[in-house]
C-alpha positions, 0 to 999 in steps of 0.5 A: 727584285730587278731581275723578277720585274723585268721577267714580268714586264717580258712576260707581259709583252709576249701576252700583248703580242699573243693577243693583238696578233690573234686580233690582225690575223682574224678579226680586224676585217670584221664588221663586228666592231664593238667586240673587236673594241672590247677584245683590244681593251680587254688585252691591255689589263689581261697583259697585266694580269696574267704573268702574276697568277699562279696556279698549282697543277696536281697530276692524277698519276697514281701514287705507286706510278708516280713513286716508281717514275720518281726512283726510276730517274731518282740517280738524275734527281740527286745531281747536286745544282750548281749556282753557276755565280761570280763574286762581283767587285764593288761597282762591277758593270751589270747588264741587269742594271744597265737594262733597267736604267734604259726601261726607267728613262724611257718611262720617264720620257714617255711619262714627261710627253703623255702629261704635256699632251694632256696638259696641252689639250686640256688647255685648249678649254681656256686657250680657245672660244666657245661658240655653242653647246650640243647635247651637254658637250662644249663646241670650241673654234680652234686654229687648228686645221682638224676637228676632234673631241676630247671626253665632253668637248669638242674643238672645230677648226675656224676654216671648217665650212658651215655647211660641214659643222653639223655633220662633224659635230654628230661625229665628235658627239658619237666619239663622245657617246662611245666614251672613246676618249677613255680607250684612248687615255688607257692605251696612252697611259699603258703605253709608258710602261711598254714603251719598248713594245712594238706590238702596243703601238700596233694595238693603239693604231688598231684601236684608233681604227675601230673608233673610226669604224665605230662611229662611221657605221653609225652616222652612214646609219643615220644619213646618206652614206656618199655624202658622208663620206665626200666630207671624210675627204674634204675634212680628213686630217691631223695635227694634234698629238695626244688621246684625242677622238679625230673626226678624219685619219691617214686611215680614210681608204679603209674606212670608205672600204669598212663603210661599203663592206657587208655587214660579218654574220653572226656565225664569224662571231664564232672567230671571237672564241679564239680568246679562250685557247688563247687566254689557255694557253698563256695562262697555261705558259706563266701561271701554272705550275706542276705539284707532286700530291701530298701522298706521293711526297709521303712514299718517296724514297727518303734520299729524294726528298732529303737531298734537296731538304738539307741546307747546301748553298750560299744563301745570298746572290753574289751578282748584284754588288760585293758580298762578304761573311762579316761574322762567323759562326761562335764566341765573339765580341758583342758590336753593341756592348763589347761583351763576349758572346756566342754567335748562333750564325753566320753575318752576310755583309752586302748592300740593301736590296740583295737577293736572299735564297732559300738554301734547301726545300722546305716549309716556312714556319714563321716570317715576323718583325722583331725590331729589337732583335733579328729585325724582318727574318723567316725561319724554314723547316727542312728536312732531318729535323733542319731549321734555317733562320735568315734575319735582318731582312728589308723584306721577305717574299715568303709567308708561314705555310709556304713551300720554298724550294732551293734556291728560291728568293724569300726575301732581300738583305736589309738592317731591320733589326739590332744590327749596325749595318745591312746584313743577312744573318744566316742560321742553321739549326738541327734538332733545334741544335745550333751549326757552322752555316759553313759546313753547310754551304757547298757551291762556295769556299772560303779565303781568309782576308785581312782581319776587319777591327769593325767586324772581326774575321773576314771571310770572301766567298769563292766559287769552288775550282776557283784559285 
């Protein structure tokens, strides 16, 4: 689990660095501002969005040619897959962990600063004086050396010249009308969860630039340009953190210059269909995923289509704490009734949250609750009339029609069920006939510890060439 949302979390990154480098390289000079808003906003949910989608690729080989392709290489397809894993002691230090616990503290103290600075700003509304009201927005006197606005208020600096607070109060109220302070709660916000991406700050950064570039062109629009300007100079500035909309940044020479640029033609509105091979070509890197067509699956040679069918692995990941079999396959004592009792399966012991694998290719036919009994299980059909069941689940991944491949993560240990503490139990069936899961299991062995009063015979997974 923690492995897969720190795989997201990359993934997402290299999404924003493969967005706002398309923007540095060949819009950020264009004058074209309300698409380059659009194409720094857009990045930010398209981030999110696009390391989650899956789609499935049918090729449109022939059937006879794809066959012939697959018995050509069918001697490298049956080379078993090793699961190249460690049985961890109980507490052993883990760099998946470790990893994690750095990402949530910075989350957390990005988190603690983003909600002080709104609270901060949003105080200002009682800390500080009203003095007017234009076009709905309040005007505030402040001791702060810089205007800015934030959403429908506006703040002034007591020291402002009189003569300067209406052009500066026009700028604030176009900051407003662009409903920038939005743009800017949105980075600020998304900015806590990709605390560690250098290429998110750039953006906010860009983003603050074109909001400047924005309401610059539209207030030398509307008045003499020097003159507007000249103020830039005498008011520019800043001490306020937080997602506000400042009248001046340490940006000023290059806002002067965006002022004085030639407007970009329309025919460099051409450069803004970069997103579509860009957007391509990372969908095409984390979203699709390349599926043999039924038919093709149908006239396989049997061995490739059995070898990877037919339960062979460990089921449960022996890499995030210790993993013991608790119960084995046969009569036993009953743990709730003392009773004797046939056991259809193989008990897993390891703690809550646990990965659990599929342990052959196949297709999933039931994923239910069955709270009296195993709990959250979900049984997957293989090949040769194979069945394998994994229960006591705290959650599983999978639902029924899936097609699951060896290895892949269905769900997580748990104690959902009739059970006494957090388990998998494990089954293997064939022809709906019950079978030692640990004549199955070919990546691990098995040395007989010390005889557990609470469980029985306890059974700890070895990796094989292990002593």
């Amino acid at each position: 689990m923690l492995a897969e949302f720190l795989t997201y979390l990359l993934k997402a990154a290299l999404v924003q660095f493969a967005l706002v480098g398309c923007y540095w390289l060949f819009l950020r000079n264009q004058t074209h501002f309300k698409f380059n808003r659009a194409w720094l906003i857009m990045t930010m949910p398209l981030a999110l969005v696009i390391p989650t989608l899956r789609f499935a690729v049918v090729p449109l080989q022939p059937v006879e040619g794809a066959v012939h392709a697959l018995y050509t290489r069918s001697t490298e397809m049956l080379v078993p897959i090793r699961v190249e894993q460690a049985v961890e002691a109980p507490g052993g230090f883990s760099w998946l962990k470790l990893i994690g616990l750095v990402y949530l503290c910075g989350v957390l103290i990005m988190l603690v600063r983003f909600l002080i600075n709104l609270f901060r700003i949003t105080n200002f509304t009682r800390l500080y004086e009203q003095i007017t009201s234009v076009q709905g927005s309040r005007v505030f006197r402040t001791s702060l050396s810089q205007p800015f606005s934030f959403f429908s208020n506006i703040f002034l600096p007591a020291a402002l010249a009189e003569s300067e607070q209406e052009m500066v109060k026009a700028h604030e109220l176009q900051h407003i009308r662009f409903r920038h302070s939005w743009d800017r709660m949105l980075v600020d916000f998304i900015l806590v969860l990709f605390w560690f991406n250098p290429f998110m700050y750039l953006l906010r950064k860009l983003l603050i630039e074109v909001h400047e570039f924005q309401v610059d062109a539209v207030m030398a629009q509307q008045g003499a340009k020097a003159s507007y300007q000249l103020a830039l100079l005498r008011v520019a500035g800043g001490d306020v953190a937080g997602p506000v909309s400042f009248f001046g940044f340490s940006i000023l020479k290059k806002r002067i210059h965006m002022m004085n640029r030639n407007q970009s033609s329309k025919y460099s509105l051409l450069r803004y269909a970069t997103a579509v091979p860009v957007v391509a070509l990372l969908l095409t890197l984390f979203s699709f995923e390349m599926r043999l067509p039924q038919r093709v699956e149908q006239f396989m040679p049997t061995a490739l289509q059995t070898e990877e069918g037919i339960p062979s692995i460990f089921p449960v990941s022996t890499t995030q704490g210790r993993v013991r079999v608790s119960s084995t396959f046969g009569y036993r004592k009953d743990p709730f009734n003392g009773g004797k009792k046939f056991h259809k399966g193989m008990d897993i012991a390891a703690i809550i949250g646990t990965s659990v694998f599929a342990t052959a290719d196949g297709t999933v036919i039931s994923a239910k609750h069955q709270p009296k009994g195993y709990g959250k299980n979900v049984i997957i059909q293989h090949a040769d009339g194979y069945k394998t069941r994994y229960a006591q689940l705290d959650s599983y991944k999978v639902k029924v029609g899936d097609r699951v491949k060896k290895h892949q993560v269905i769900g997580e240990v748990g104690s959902s069920g009739r059970s006494t503490a957090p388990h998998l139990h494990y089954e293997v069936s064939k022809d709906d006939k019950p079978l030692d899961p640990k004549e199955f299991i070919q990546d691990y062995k098995f040395e007989k510890d010390d005889p557990v009063k609470s469980f029985g015979a306890v059974w700890q997974p070895q990796k094989e060439g292990d002593c």
